[in-house]
ZAMARGU-4260 file (C-alpha; in steps of 0.2 Angstrom, whole numbers, plus 5000, padded with zeros to 4 digits):
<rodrens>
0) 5477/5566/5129 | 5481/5547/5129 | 5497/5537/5132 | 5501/5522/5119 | 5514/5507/5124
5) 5520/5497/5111 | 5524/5479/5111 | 5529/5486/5131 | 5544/5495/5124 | 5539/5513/5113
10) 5530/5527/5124 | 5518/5538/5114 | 5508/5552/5120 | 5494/5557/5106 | 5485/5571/5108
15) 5470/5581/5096 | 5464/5597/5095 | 5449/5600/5081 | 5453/5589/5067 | 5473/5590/5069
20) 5482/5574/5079 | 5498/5574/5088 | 5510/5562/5090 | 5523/5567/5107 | 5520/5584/5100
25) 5523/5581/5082 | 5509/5585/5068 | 5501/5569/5061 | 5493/5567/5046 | 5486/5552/5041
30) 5470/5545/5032 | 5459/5533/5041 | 5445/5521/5030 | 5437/5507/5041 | 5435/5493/5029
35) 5424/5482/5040 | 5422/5479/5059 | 5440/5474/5062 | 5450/5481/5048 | 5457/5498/5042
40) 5465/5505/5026 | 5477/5519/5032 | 5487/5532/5020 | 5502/5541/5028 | 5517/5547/5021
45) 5508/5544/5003 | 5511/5525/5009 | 5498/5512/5011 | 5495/5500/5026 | 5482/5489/5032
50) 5477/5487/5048 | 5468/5473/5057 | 5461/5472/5074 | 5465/5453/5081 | 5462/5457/5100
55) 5452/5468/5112 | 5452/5468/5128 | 5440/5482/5135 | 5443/5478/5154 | 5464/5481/5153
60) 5460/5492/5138 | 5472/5485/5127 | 5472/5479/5109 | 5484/5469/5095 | 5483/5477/5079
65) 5494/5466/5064 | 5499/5481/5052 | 5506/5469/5036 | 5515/5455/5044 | 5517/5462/5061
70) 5508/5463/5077 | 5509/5477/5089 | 5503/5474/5105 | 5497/5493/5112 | 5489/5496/5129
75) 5480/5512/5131 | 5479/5526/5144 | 5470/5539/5145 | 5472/5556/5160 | 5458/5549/5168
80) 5469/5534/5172 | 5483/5543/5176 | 5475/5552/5187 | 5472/5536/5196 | 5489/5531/5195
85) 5494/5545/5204 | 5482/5546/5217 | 5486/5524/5219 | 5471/5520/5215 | 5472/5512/5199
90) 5473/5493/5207 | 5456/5494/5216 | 5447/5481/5202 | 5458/5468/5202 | 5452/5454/5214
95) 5460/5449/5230 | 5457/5432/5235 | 5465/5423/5249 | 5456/5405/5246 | 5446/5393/5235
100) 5429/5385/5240 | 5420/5371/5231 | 5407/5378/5222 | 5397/5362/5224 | 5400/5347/5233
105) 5408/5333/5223 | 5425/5323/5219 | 5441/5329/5217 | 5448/5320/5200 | 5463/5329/5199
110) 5474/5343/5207 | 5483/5354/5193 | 5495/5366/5200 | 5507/5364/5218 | 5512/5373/5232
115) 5520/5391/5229 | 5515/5389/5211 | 5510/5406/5203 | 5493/5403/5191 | 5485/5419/5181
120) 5470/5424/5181 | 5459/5408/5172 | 5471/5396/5174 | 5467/5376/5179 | 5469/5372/5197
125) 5459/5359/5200 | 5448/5347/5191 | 5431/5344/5204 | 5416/5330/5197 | 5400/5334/5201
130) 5383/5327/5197 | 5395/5314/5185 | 5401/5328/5175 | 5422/5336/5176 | 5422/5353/5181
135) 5438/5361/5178 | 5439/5376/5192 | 5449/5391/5187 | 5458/5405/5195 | 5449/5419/5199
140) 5463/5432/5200 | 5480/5429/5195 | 5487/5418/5212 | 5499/5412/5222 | 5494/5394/5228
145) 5501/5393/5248 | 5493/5376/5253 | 5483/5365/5244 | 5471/5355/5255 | 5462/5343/5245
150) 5470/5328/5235 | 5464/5316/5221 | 5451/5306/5226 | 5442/5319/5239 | 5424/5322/5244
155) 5421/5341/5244 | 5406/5348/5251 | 5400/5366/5244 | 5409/5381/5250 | 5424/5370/5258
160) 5440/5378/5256 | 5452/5369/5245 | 5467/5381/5242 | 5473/5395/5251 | 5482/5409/5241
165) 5496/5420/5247
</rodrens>
């Protein structure tokens, strides 16, 4: 069994048992041909569609498919996973981090986010020179910054702390 969200609006729950598919309980019946790695030709209904794969991402297990002009954004769930849901465990692999230390010493060239700022996961906080090259250091875990404590133009030695996260 696996649960579908759509675009983060449509609920599915899809099912199979042998070589019959369920979609919330209904029959399916649909043809499938994988034209290449990323692209499908389905038949359903005695209507054609294409399918294309434009993202995966295996960590969130989520996808966008564009089916003729438009994209779906669908992130999948399978009882394993609601199982951790329930038990409130599904939360454990996302990183808690409570500061930033240089990962080399260097020169602060620029600070790119402020106090109380929320930045995602891979966004530009801080831009740190080292050994004459721009390092741009990047949020580990999506972040709320609580105190900045290094400015433009500051020596940083490895492993001092430059942002505290709330």
């Amino acid at each position: 069994m696996y649960k579908v969200k759509v675009n983060d609006k449509y609920n599915f729950e899809i099912t199979s048992e042998k070589e019959h598919h369920y979609i919330n309980g209904i029959s399916v019946e649909a043809d499938f041909l994988k034209v290449n790695s990323g692209t499908f030709h389905i038949l359903h209904n005695n209507k054609s569609y294409n399918a294309e794969l434009i993202e995966i991402d295996r960590s969130e297990k989520t996808c966008s498919i564009k089916v003729g002009s438009s994209v779906y954004t669908m992130k999948l769930t399978d009882s394993h996973d609601e199982l951790l849901h329930q038990l409130g465990m599904d939360n454990l692999s996302s990183a808690k981090v409570s500061e930033l230390r240089a990962p080399m010493p260097g020169l602060v060239l620029r600070v790119l986010t402020t106090d109380g700022e929320s930045v995602p996961k891979g966004g530009n906080l801080l831009v740190l020179e080292a050994m004459k090259m721009e390092n741009i250091i990047k949020a580990p875990a999506d972040v709320v910054v609580k105190m900045i404590k290094v400015k433009a133009g500051d020596k940083v030695e490895k492993n001092q702390v430059m942002m505290i996260f709330s």
